[in-house]
N, CA, C and O atoms as CSV, one atom per row, in Angstrom:
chain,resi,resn,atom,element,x,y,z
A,1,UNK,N,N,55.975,118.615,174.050
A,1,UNK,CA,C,55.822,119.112,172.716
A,1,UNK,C,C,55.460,117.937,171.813
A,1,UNK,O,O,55.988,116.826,171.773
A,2,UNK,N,N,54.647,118.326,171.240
A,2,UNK,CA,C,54.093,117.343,170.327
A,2,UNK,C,C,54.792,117.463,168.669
A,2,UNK,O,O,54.908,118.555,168.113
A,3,UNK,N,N,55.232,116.111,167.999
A,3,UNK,CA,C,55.783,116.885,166.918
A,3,UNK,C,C,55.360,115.548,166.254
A,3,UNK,O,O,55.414,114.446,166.798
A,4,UNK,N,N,54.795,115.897,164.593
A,4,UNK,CA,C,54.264,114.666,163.574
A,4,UNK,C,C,55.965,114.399,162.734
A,4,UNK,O,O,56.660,115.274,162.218
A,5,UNK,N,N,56.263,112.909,162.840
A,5,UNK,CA,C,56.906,112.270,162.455
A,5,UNK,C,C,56.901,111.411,161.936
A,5,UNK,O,O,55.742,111.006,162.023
A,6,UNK,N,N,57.759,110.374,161.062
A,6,UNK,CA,C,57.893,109.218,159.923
A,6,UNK,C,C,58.609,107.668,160.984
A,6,UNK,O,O,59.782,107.303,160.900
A,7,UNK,N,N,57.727,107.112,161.744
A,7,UNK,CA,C,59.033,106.249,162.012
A,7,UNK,C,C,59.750,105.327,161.414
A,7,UNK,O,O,59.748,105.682,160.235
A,8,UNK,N,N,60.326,104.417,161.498
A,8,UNK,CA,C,61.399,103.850,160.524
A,8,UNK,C,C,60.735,102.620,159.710
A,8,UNK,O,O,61.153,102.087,158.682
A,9,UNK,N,N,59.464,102.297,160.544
A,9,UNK,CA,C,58.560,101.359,159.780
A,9,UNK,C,C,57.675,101.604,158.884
A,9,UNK,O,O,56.791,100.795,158.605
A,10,UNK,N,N,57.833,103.005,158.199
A,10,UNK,CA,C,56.965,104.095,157.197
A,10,UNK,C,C,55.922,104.835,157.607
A,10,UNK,O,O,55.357,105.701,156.938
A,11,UNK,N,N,55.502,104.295,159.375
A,11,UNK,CA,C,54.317,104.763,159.370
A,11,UNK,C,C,54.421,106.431,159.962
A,11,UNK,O,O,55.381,106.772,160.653
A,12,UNK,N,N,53.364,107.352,159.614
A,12,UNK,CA,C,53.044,108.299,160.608
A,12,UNK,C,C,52.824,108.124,161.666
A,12,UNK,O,O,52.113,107.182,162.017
A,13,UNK,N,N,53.405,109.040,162.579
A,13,UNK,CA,C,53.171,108.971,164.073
A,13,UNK,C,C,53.401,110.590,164.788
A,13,UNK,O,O,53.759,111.526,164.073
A,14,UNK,N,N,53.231,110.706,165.778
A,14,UNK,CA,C,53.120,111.987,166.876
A,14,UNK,C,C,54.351,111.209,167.697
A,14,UNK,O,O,54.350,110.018,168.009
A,15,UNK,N,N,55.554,112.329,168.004
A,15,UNK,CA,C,56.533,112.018,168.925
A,15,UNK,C,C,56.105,113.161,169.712
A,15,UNK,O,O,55.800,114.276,169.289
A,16,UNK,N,N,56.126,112.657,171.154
A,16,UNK,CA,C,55.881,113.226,172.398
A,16,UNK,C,C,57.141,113.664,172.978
A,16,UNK,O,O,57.806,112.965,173.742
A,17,UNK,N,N,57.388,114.590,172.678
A,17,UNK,CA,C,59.219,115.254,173.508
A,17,UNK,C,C,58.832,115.944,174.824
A,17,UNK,O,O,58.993,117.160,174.917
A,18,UNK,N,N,58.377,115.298,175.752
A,18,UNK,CA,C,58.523,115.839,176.995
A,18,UNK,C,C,59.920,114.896,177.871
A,18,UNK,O,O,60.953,114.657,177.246
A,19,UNK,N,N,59.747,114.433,179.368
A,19,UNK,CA,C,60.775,114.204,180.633
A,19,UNK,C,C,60.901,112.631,179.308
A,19,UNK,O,O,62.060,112.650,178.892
A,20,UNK,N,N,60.371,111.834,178.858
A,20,UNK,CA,C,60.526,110.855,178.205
A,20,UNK,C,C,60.022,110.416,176.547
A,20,UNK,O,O,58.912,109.910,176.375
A,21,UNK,N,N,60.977,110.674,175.370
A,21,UNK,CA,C,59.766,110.854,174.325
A,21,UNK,C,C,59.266,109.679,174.004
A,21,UNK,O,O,59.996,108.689,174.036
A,22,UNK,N,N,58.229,109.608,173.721
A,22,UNK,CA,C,56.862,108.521,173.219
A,22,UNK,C,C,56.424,108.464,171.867
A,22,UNK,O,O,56.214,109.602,171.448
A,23,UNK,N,N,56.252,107.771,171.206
A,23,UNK,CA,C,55.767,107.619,169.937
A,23,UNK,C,C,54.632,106.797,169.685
A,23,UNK,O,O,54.594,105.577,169.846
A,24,UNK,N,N,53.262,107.884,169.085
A,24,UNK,CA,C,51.787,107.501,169.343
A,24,UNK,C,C,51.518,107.366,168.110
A,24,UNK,O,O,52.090,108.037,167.250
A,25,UNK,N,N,50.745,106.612,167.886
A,25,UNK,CA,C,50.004,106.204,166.193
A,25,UNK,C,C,49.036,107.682,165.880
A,25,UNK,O,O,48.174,108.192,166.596
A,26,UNK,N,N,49.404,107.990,164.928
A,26,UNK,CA,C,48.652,109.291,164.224
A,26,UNK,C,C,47.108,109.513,164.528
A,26,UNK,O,O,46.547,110.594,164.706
A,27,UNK,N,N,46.552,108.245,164.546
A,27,UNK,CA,C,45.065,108.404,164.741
A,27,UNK,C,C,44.681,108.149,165.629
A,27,UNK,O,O,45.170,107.528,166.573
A,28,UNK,N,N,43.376,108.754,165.419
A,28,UNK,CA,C,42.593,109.012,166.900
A,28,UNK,C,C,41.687,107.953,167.005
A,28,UNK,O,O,40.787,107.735,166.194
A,29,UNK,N,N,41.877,107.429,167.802
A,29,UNK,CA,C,41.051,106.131,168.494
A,29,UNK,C,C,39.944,106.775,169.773
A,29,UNK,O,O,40.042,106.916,170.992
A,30,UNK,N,N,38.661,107.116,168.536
A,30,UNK,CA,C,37.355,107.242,169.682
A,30,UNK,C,C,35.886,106.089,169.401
A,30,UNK,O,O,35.885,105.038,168.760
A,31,UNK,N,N,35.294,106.433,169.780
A,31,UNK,CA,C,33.649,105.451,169.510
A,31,UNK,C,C,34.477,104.210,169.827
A,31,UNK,O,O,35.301,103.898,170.687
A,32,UNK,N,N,33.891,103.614,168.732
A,32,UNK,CA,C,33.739,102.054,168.634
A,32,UNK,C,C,35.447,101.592,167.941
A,32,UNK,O,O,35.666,100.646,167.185
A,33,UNK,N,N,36.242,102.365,168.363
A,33,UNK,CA,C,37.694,102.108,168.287
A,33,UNK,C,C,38.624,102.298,169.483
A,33,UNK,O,O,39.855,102.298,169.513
A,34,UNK,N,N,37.521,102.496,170.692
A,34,UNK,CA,C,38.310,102.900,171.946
A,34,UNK,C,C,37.969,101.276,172.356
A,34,UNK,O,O,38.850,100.664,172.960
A,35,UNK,N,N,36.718,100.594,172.035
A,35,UNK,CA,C,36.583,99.390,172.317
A,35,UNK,C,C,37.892,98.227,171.657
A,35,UNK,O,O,38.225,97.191,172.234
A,36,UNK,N,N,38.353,98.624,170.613
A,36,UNK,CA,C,39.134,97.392,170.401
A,36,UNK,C,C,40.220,97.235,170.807
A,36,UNK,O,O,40.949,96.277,171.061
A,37,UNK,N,N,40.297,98.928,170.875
A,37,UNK,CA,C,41.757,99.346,171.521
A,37,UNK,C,C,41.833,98.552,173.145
A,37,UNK,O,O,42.718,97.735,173.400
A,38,UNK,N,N,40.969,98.871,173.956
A,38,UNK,CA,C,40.833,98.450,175.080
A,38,UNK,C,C,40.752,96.597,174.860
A,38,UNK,O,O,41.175,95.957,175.823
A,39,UNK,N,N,40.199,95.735,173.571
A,39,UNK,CA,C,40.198,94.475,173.695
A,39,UNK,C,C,42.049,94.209,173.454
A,39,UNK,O,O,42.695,93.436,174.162
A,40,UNK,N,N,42.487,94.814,172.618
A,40,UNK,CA,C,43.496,94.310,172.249
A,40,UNK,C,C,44.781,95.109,173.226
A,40,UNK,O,O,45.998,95.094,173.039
A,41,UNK,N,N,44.207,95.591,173.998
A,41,UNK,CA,C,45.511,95.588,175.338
A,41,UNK,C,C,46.646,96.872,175.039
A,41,UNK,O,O,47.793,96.956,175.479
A,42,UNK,N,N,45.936,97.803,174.164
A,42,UNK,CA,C,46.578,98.919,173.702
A,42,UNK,C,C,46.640,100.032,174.754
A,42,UNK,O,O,45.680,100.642,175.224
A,43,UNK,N,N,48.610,100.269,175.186
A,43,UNK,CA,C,48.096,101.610,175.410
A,43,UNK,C,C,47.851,103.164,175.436
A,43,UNK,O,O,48.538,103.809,174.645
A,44,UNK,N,N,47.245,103.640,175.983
A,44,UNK,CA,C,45.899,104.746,175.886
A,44,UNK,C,C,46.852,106.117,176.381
A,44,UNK,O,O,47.637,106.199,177.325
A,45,UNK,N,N,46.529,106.960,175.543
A,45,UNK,CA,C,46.421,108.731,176.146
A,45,UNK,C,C,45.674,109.156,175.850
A,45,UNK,O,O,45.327,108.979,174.682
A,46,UNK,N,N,44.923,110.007,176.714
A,46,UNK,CA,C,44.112,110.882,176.139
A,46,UNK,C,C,44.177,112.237,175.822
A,46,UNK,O,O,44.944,112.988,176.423
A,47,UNK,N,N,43.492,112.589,174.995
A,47,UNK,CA,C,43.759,113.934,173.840
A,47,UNK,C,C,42.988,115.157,174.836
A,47,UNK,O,O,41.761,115.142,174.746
A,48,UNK,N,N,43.555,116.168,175.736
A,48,UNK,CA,C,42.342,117.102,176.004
A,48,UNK,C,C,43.020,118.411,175.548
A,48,UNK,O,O,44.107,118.876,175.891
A,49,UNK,N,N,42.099,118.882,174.688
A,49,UNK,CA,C,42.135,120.183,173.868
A,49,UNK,C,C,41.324,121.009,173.875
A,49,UNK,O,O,40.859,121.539,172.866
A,50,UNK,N,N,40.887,121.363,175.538
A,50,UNK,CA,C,40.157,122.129,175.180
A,50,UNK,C,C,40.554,123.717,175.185
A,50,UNK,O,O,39.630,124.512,175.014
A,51,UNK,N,N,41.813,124.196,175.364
A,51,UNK,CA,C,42.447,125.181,175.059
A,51,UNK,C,C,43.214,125.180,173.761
A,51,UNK,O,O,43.418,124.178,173.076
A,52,UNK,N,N,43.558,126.218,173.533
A,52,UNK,CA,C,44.982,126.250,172.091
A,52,UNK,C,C,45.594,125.782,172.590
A,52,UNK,O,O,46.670,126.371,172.485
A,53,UNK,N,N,45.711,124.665,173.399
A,53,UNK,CA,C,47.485,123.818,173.078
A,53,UNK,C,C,47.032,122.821,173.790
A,53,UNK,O,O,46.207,123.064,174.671
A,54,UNK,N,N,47.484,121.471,173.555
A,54,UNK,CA,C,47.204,119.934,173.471
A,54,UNK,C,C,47.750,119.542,174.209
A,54,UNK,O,O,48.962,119.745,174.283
A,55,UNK,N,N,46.798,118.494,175.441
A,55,UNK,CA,C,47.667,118.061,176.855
A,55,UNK,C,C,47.363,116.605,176.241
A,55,UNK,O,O,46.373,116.277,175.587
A,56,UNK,N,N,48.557,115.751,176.647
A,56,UNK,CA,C,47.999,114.463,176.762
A,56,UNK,C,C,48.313,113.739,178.172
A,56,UNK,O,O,49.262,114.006,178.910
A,57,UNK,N,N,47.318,112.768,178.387
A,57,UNK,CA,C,47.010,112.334,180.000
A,57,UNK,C,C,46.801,110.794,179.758
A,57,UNK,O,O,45.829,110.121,179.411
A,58,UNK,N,N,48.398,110.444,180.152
A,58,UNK,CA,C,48.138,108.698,179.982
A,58,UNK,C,C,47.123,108.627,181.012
A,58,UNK,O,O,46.754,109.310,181.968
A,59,UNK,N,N,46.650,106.961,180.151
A,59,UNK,CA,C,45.567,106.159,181.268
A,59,UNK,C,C,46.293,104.675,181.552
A,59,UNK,O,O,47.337,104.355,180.983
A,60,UNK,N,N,45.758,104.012,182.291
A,60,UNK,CA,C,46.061,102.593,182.400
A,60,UNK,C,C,44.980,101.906,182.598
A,60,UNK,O,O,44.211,101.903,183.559
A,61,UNK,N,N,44.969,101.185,181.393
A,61,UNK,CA,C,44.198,99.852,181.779
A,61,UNK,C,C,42.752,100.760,181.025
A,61,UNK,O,O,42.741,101.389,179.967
A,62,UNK,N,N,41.575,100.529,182.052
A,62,UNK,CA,C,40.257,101.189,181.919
A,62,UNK,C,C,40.626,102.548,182.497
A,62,UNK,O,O,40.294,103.591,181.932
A,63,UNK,N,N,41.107,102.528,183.283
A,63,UNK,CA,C,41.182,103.587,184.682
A,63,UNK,C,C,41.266,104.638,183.685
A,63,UNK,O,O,41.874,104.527,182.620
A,64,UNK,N,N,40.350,106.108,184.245
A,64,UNK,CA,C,40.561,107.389,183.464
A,64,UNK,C,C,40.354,107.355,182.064
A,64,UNK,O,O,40.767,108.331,181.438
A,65,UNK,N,N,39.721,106.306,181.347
A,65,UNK,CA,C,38.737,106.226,179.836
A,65,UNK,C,C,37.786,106.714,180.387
A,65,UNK,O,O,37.314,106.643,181.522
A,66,UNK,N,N,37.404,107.491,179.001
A,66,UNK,CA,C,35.962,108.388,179.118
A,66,UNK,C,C,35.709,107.782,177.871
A,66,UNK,O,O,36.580,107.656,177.010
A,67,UNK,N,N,33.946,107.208,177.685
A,67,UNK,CA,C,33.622,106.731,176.780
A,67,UNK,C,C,33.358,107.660,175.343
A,67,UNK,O,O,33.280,107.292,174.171
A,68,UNK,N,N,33.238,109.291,176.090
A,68,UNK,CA,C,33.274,110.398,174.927
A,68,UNK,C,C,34.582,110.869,174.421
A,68,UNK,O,O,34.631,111.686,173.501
A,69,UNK,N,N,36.244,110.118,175.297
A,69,UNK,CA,C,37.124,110.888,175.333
A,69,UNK,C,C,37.875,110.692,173.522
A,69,UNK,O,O,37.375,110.166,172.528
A,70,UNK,N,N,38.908,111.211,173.672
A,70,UNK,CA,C,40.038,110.945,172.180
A,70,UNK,C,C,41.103,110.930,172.800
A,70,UNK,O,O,41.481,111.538,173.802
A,71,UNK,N,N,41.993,109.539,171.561
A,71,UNK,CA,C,42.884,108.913,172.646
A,71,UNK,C,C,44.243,108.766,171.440
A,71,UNK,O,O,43.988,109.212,170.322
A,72,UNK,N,N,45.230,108.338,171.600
A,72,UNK,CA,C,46.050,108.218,170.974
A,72,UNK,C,C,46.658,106.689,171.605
A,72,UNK,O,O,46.949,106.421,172.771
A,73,UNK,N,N,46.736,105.689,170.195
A,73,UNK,CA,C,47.866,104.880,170.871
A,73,UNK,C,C,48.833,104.845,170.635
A,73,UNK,O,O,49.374,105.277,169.618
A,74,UNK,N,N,49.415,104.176,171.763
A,74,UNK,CA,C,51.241,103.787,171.481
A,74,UNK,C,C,51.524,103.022,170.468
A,74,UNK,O,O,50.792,102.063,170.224
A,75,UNK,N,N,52.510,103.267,169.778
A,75,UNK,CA,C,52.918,102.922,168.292
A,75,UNK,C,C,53.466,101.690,168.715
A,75,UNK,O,O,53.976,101.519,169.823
A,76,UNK,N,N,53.356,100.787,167.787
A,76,UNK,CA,C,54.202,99.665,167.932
A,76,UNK,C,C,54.481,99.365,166.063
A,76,UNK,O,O,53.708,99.281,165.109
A,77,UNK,N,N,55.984,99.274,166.211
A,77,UNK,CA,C,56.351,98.929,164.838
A,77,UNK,C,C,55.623,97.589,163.971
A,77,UNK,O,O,55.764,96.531,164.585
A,78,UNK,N,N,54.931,97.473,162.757
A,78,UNK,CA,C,54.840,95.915,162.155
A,78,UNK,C,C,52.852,95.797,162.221
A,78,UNK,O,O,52.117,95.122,161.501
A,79,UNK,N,N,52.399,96.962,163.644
A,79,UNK,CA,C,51.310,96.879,163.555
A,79,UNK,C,C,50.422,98.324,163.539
A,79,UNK,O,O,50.493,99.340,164.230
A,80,UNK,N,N,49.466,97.874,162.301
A,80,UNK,CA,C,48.142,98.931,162.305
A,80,UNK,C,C,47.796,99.823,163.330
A,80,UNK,O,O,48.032,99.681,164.529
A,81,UNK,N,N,47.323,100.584,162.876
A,81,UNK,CA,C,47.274,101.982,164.066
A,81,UNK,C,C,45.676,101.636,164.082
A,81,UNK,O,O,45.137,101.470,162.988
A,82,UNK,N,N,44.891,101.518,165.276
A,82,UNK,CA,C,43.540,100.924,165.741
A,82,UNK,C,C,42.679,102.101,165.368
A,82,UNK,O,O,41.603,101.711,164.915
A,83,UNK,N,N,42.805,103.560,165.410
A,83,UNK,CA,C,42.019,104.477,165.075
A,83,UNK,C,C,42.098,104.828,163.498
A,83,UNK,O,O,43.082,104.597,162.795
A,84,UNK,N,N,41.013,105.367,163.104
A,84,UNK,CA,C,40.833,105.611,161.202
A,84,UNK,C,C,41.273,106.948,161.113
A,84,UNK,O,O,41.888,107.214,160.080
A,85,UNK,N,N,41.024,108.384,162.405
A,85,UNK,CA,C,40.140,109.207,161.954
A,85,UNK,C,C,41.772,110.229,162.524
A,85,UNK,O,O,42.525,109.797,163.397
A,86,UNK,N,N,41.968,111.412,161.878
A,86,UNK,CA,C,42.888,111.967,161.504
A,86,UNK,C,C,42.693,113.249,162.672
A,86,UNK,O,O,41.507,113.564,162.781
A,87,UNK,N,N,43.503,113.933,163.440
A,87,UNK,CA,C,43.081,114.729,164.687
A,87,UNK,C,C,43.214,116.083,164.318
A,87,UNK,O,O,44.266,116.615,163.962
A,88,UNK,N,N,42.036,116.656,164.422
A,88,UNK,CA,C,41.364,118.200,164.729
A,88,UNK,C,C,41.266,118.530,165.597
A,88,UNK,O,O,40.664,117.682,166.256
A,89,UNK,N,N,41.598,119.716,166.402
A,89,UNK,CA,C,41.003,120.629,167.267
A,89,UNK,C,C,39.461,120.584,166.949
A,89,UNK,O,O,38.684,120.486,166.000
A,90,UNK,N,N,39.495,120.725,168.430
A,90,UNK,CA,C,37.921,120.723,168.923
A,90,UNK,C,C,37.584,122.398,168.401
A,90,UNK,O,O,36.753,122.951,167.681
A,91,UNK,N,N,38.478,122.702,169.034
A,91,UNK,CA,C,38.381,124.271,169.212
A,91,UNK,C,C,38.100,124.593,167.531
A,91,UNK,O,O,38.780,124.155,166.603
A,92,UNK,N,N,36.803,125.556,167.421
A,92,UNK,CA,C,36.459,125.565,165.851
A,92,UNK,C,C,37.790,126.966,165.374
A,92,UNK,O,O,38.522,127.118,164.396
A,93,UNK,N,N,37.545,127.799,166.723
A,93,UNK,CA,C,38.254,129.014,166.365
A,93,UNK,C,C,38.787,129.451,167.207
A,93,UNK,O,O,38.363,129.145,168.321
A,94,UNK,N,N,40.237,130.583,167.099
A,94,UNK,CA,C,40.330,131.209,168.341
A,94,UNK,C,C,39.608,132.732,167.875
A,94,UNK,O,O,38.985,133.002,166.848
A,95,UNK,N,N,39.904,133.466,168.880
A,95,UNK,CA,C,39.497,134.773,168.895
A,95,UNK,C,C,41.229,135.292,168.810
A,95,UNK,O,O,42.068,135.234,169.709
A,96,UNK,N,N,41.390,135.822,167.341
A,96,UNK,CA,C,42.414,136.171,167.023
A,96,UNK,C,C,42.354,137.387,166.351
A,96,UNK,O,O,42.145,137.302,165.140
A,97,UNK,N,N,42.538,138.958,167.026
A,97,UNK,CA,C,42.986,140.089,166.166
A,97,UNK,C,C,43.857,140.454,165.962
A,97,UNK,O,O,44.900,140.361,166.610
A,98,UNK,N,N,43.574,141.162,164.636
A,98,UNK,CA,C,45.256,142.047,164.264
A,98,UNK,C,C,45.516,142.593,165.628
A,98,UNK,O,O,44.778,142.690,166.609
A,99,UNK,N,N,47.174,143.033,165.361
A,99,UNK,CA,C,48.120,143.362,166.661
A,99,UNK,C,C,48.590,145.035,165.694
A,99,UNK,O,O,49.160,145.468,164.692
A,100,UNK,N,N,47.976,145.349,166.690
A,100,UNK,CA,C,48.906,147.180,166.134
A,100,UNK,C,C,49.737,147.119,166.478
A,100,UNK,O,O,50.092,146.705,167.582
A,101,UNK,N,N,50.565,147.679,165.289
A,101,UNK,CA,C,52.578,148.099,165.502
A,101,UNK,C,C,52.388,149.311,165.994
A,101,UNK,O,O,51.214,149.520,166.301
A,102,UNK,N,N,53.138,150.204,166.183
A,102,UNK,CA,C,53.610,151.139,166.519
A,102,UNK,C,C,54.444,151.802,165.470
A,102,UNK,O,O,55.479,151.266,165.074
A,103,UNK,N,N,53.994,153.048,164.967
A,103,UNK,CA,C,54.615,153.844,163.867
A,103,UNK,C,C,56.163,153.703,164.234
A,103,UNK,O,O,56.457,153.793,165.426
A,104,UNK,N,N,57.218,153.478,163.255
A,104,UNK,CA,C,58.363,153.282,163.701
A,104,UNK,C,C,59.407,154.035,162.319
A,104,UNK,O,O,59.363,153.757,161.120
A,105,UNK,N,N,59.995,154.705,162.793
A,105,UNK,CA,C,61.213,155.526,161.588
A,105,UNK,C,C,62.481,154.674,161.676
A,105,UNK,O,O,62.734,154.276,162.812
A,106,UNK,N,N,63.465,154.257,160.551
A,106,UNK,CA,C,64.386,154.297,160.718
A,106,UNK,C,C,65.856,154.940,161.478
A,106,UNK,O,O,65.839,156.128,161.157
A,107,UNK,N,N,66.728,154.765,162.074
A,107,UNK,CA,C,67.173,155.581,163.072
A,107,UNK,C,C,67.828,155.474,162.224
A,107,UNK,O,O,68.047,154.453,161.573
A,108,UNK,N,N,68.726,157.671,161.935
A,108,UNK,CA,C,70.123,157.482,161.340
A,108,UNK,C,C,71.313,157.403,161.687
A,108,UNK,O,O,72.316,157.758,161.067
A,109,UNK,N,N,71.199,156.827,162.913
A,109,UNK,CA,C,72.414,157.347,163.871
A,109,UNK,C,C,72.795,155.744,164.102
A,109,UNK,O,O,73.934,155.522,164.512
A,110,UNK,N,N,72.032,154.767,163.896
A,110,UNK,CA,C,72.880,153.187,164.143
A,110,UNK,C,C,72.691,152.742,162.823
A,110,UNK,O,O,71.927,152.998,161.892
A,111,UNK,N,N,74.023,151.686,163.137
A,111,UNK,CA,C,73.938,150.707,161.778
A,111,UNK,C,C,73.385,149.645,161.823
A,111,UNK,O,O,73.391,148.888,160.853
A,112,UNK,N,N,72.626,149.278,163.264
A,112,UNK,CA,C,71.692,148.634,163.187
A,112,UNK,C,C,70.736,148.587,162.097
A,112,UNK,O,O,70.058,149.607,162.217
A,113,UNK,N,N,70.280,147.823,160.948
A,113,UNK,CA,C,68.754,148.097,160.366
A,113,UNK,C,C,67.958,147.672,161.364
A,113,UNK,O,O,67.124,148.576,161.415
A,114,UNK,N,N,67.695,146.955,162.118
A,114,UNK,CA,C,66.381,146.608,162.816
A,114,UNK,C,C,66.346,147.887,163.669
A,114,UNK,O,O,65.121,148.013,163.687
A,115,UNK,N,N,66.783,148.888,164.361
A,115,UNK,CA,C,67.048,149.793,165.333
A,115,UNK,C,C,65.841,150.778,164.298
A,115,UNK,O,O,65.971,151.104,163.119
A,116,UNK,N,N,64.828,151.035,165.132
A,116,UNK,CA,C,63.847,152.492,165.220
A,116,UNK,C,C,63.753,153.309,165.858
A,116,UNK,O,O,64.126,153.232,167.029
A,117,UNK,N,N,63.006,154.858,165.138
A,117,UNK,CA,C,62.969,155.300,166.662
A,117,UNK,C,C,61.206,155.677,166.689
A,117,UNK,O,O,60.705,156.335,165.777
A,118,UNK,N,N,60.506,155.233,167.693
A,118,UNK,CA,C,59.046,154.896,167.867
A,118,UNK,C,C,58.430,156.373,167.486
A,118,UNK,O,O,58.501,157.241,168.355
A,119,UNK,N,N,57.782,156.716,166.123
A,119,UNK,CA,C,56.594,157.787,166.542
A,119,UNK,C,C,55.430,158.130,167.487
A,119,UNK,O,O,54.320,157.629,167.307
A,120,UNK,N,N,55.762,159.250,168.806
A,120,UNK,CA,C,54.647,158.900,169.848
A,120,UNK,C,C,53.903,160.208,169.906
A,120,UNK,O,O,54.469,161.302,169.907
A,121,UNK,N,N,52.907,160.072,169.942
A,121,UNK,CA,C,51.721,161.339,170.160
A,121,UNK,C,C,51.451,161.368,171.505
A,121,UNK,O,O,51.487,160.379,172.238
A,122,UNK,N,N,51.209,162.371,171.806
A,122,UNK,CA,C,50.718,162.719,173.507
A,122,UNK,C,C,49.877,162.773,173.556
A,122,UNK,O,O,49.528,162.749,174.736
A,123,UNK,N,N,48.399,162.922,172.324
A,123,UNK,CA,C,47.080,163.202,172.733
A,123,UNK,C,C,46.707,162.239,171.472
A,123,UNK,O,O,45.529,162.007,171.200
């Protein structure tokens, strides 16, 4: 689970709550910011989104950089976060429709309020 947080050095960051949590610098380190990242020994996850929900896939070293990919680095307190650029879904849209309810009456027989009883037609 990915969750945006304050760490104690003021900066924004992404805490990673999975088997170990991680704390990644807010920005996205792609183009000509995956290069400095890689000079200055930073390290790397990469961002793949190409569904509604956000995997990240450490790398090491070079190994598993994609020169088109988006990456997140590991936070380190005292220093600058190497990427400028603030993270969007790729994904422009989902395909999201309304959800039909189901006609529903109050029941007078519980004191439940949430308790209905479903209006159903046969034809």
């Amino acid at each position: 689970m990915l969750v945006p947080s304050k760490c104690a050095c003021g900066e924004w960051t992404v805490l990673e709550r999975s088997n170990v949590w991680t704390r990644w610098d807010a920005a996205i380190v792609e183009g000509d910011d995956l290069t400095v990242a890689i000079i200055l020994g930073k390290q790397l996850c990469r961002l793949d989104d190409t569904l509604a929900l956000v995997r990240l896939t450490e790398v090491w070293n070079t190994r598993g950089l994609k020169p088109d990919g988006r990456y997140l680095a590991l936070h380190k307190c005292g220093c600058l976060p190497v990427g400028t650029h603030s993270w969007h879904s790729r994904k422009e849209s989902l395909n999201v429709e309304p959800m039909d309810w189901p006609d529903v009456e109050p029941d007078p027989n519980s004191s439940d309020p949430w308790s209905g009883i479903l209006k159903t037609t046969l034809f």
